[in-house]
Structures are given as C-alpha cells and as structure tokens.
N, C-alpha and C positions, 0 to 999 in steps of 0.2 A: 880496768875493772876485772872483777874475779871470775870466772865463771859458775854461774849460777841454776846448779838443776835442784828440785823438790828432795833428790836423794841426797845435798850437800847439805840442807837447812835442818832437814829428818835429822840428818847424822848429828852436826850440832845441837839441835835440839835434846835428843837423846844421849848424848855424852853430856852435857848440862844437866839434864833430870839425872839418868843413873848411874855416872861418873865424876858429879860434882865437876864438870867441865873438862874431867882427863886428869890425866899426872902432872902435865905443866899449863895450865890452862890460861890465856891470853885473858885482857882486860876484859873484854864483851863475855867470854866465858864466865869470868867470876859474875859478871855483871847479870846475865842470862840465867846464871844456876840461883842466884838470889831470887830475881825475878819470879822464876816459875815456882822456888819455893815458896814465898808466900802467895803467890796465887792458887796454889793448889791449894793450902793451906785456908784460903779466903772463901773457895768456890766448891769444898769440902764440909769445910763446918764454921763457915760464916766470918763476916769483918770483926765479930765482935771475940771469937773465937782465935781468931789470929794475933789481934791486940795482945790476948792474954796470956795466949801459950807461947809465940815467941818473944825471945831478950828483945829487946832496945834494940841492943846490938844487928840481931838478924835481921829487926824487922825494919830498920833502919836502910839496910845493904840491900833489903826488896826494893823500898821507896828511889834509892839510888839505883837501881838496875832498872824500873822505870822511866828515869829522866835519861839511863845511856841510853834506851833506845828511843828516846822521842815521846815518849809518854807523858807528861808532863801534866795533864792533865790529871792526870790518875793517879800519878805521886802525891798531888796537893790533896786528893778527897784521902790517899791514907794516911799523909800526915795529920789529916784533919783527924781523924778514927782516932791516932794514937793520941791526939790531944783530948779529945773529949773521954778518955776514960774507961768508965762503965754506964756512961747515959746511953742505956737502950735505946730514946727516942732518935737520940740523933747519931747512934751506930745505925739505926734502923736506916734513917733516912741518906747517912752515907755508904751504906752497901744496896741502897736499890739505886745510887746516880753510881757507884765501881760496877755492876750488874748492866747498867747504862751502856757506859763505858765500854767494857770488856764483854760483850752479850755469848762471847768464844772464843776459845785461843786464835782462831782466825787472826783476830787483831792482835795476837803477840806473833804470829808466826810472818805476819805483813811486816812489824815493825823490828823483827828478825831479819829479815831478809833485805829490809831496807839499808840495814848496817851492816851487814854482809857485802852487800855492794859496794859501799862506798867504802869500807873498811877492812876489808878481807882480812889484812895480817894483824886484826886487834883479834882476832881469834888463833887456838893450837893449829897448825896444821894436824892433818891425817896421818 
C-alpha cells in the first residue's frame, strides 16, 4: 500500500483541478480531473446547467470518473439528468438526490483516497 498523508490527496486533488492531472497523468488522474469537472460545474450552476454546457463527450467522462472512484450511485442520478433533457421537474428532483449524495467534497476526497490506496500507480507520480 501507498503511503498516505492529507498532503499527497491535496496534491492530487489539486494537480487534477489546476493541471488537468499533470503532463502525463495516470488513469485515476484523467478519471479525477473529469470528476471534479463536472462537479464543480454541478455544484456551481446546477444539474441542469451542467447538462447543457458541457458535450456528451465531457459530461460523459464525469459520469465515468464517478464509477472509477466507486460512486456509482451518483453516476446513475447523472446519467439520468443527461437523459431527461431539459425537464425542470425532474433535473429539479435529480440535483436535490446529487446534493443527497455529494452534501461536499468530503465524499469525493474519501472516495479519492480510497483509490489512492489500493491503487497508487493508476495515478502520475510526483
């Protein structure tokens, strides 16, 4: 196992937000930098907001950087978002069960660390 201090998850975390995961960035990298993009994105200016501003593409690679980390739960309610469109009533009702869900990054920096552990070298080294 890796060794694991609050300053090694910080540093990934933060090379994922402002580094798009570094210059050669490992699976859980790319996987992490999607992640927190649409979540910022989500937790910003809303589920319904996210839908519409990012491609398929990105918002797809969020939903998948999701299930790397064990979320799986929360992949399904965005898949569901991008399915239903532009129905208000039921982006409404699927951004207060992601809000559920995600109440703070708490729970992405847990389900960070959880794969940090058992996966050290799916991330850049330092």
């Amino acid at each position: 196992t890796a060794l694991l201090t609050p300053s090694v998850t910080q540093d990934v975390w933060n090379r994922a937000c402002f580094r798009s995961g570094g210059p050669a960035p490992g699976p859980a990298d790319v996987a992490l930098t999607s992640l927190i993009r649409l979540h910022g994105i989500t937790i910003n200016g809303g589920l319904g907001h996210a839908v519409a501003f990012l491609s398929t593409q990105d918002f797809h690679a969020g939903i998948e950087g999701y299930r790397y980390f064990g979320l799986d739960e929360v992949a399904s309610v965005l898949e569901a978002a991008k399915l239903c469109g532009s129905d208000e009533s039921t982006l409404d009702l699927l951004e207060a069960r992601y809000n559920d869900l995600v109440p703070s990054d708490d729970i992405l920096a847990t389900a960070l660390e959880t794969v940090y552990m058992a996966s050290p070298n799916a991330f850049a080294p330092f």
